[in-house]
N, C-alpha and C positions, 0 to 999 in steps of 0.2 A: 776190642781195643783198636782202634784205629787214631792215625796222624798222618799230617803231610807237612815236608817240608820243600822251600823253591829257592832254592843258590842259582839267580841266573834264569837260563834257559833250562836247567836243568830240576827237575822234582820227582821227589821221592814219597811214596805214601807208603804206609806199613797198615796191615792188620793181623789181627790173630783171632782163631777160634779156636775150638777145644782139640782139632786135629795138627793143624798146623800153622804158622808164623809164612807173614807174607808180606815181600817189600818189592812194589813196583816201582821201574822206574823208569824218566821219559825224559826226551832229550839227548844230550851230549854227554856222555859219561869219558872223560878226557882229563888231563891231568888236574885241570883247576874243579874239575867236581867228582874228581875219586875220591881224595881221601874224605869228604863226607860220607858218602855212600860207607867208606871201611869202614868210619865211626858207629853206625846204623848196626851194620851187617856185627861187628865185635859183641857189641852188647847185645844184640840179638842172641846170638852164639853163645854167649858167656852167659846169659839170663838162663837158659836152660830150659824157658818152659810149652817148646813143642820137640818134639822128635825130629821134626821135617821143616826146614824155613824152606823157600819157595820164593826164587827170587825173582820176578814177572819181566821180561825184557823186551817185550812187542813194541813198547811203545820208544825202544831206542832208535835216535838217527843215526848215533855216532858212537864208535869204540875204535879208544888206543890203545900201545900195550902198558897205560898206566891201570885202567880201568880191566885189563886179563891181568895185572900184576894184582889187582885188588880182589877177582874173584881167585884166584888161585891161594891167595894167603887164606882167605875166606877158607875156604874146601880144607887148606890143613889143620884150620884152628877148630875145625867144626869137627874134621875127623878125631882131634884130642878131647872133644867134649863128648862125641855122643853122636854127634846131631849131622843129620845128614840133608844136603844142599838140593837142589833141582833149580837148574838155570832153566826157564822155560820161555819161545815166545822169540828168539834172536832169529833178525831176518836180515836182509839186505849185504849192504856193508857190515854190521858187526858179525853176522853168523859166517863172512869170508874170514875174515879176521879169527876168531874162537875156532874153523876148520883149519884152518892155516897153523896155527898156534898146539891143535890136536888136542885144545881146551878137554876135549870129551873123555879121551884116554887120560888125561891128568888126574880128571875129577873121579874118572870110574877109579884110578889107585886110592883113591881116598876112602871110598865107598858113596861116592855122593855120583848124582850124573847130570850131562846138559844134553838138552834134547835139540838136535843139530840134526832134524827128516828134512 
């Protein structure tokens, strides 16, 4: 299953295989195209049907803290399902932001984790 959607400068692809759910995304993730992304990421969560989503974030330029306000909601809804998160892929500017914020220790209380090497 694959889709993309583009708010903007901002685009979101999703896929799924039979391990796990995966939604990449590119661009500015900033107040005006988070809660898209929440919307994506909820039902993702709430669908139930991988273990593992896998949220791909190499190809971001830009993170505010509406877009850590959006992964961190993510990581508790996910911890109340089942389902465990992996931020992977944050560099530049957003991976200062996610260390700053200690995104990583948040996400490890969950059981989910962001890889921040």
């Amino acid at each position: 299953m694959k889709g993309t959607t583009v708010t903007g400068d901002f685009v979101i692809e999703t896929s799924q295989d039979a391990f796990e759910s995966r939604i990449s995304v590119t661009g500015r993730l900033a107040i005006e195209s988070s809660p898209r992304l929440r919307a994506l990421l909820m039902k993702a969560i709430r669908k139930g049907s991988s273990a593992v989503l896998v949220i791909e974030m190499s190809g971001l330029s830009y993170l505010d803290t509406s877009g850590v306000a959006t992964l961190l909601e993510a990581a508790h809804v996910a911890s109340a399902q089942g389902v465990r998160l992996r931020v992977v892929g944050l560099s530049g500017e957003p991976r200062m932001l996610a260390q700053i914020t200690e995104i990583d220790r948040i996400f490890g209380a969950y059981g989910s984790d962001v890889e921040l090497t």
